[in-house]
Residue, then its C-alpha position, 0 to 999 in steps of 0.5 A: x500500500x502507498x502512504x503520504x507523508x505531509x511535512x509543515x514547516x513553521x519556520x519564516x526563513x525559507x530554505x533555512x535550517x528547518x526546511x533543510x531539515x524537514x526535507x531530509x526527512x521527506x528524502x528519507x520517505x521517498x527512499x522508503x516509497x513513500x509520497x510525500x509533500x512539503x507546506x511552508x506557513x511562512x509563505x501563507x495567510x493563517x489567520x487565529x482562530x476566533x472560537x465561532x464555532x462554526x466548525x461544529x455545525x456549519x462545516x461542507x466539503x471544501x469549507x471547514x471553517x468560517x475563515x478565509x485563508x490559506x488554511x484551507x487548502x492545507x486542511x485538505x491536505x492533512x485529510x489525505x495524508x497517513x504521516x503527518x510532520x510538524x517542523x519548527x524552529x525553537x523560539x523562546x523554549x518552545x514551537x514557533x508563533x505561526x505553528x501554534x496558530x496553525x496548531x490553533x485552526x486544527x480544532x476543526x478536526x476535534x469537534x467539525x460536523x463533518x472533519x470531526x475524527x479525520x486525524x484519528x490515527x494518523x501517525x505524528x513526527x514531532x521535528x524542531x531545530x534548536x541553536x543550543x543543544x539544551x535550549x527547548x527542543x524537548x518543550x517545542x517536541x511537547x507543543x506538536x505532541x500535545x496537538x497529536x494527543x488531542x487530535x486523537x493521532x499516533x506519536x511517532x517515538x524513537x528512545x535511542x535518537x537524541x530525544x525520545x520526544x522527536x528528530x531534534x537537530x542542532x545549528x551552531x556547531x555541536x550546539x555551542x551557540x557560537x556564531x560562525x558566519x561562514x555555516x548558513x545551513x548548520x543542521x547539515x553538520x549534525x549528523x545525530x540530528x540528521x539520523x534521529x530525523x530518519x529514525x523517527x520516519x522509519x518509526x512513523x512508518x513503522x506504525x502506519x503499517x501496524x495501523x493499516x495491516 
């Protein structure tokens, strides 16, 4: 059977250390068959949940919630995937502004007349780049997995890679915070981080076939 796996990155600098990593872990799936798809919050309109309630009654197909923006589009995206990562920079102790308003929007999959349920069971990667090596990955790990657990989905865990939590990546060298200007991609030098972002994929793969067997 083929599965998808949808990568969200949170992070505003395109192309940067999140992404590089996101997109080491989307290579890994397509090395394992798997289909994948990258969307980048930066790039879109995601307005904050208001609390109208419309998604608890006034949901049709297409329409999951009363707001117009590219939300939307992504929703519709989560629907057809069978993993699902949330890939974040680690902003003061914890995931990114623009991925805890999207994280926010996802209520119309917990209490929607009609998306009510349609995450159930689906398999989460928690990912997130830290510039220090103890500095909030595992409370940026906690913001995604608080979002699986609500949302009825699966969290893909792998004890001996960094963090049980999730794929943690560091970007200054060995996680020391020192700047050097001439290393724009650190990630790529942490070669831990980049193997825990493939041992949590082989996991969430792992489960997806366990669920779907």
């Amino acid at each position: 059977m083929a599965y998808k796996i949808l990568g969200i990155s949170g992070s505003p600098v395109k192309n940067g250390n999140v992404d590089s990593f996101l997109a080491s872990i989307m290579e890994t799936a397509v090395g394992k068959g798997i289909e994948t798809e990258t969307v980048g919050l930066s790039g879109m309109e995601i307005k904050n949940c208001i609390h109208c309630n419309f998604c608890l009654t006034k949901q049709k197909a297409g329409k999951y919630c009363s707001l117009e923006d590219d939300a939307q589009s992504i929703f519709k995206k989560l629907e057809g995937a069978d993993i699902i990562v949330l890939a974040s920079p680690v902003y003061f102790m914890r995931t990114s502004g623009m991925m805890a308003t999207f994280i926010d929007r996802l209520r119309v999959f917990i209490f929607g007349n009609m998306a009510g349920g349609k995450l159930r069971n689906k398999i989460g990667i928690s990912a997130g780049v830290s510039w220090l090596r103890h500095g909030g990955m595992e409370t940026t790990h906690l913001s995604h997995l608080y979002a699986f657990m609500t949302l009825d989905m699966i969290p893909a865990t792998v004890h001996s890679c960094i963090s049980p939590m999730g794929a943690s990546a560091v970007a200054s060298n060995h996680g020391e915070g020192k700047f050097d200007p001439s290393v724009r991609i650190g990630i790529l030098e942490d070669q831990a981080g980049l193997d825990s972002g493939r041992a949590l994929l082989s996991r969430a793969l792992e489960l997806v076939e366990l669920i779907h067997k």
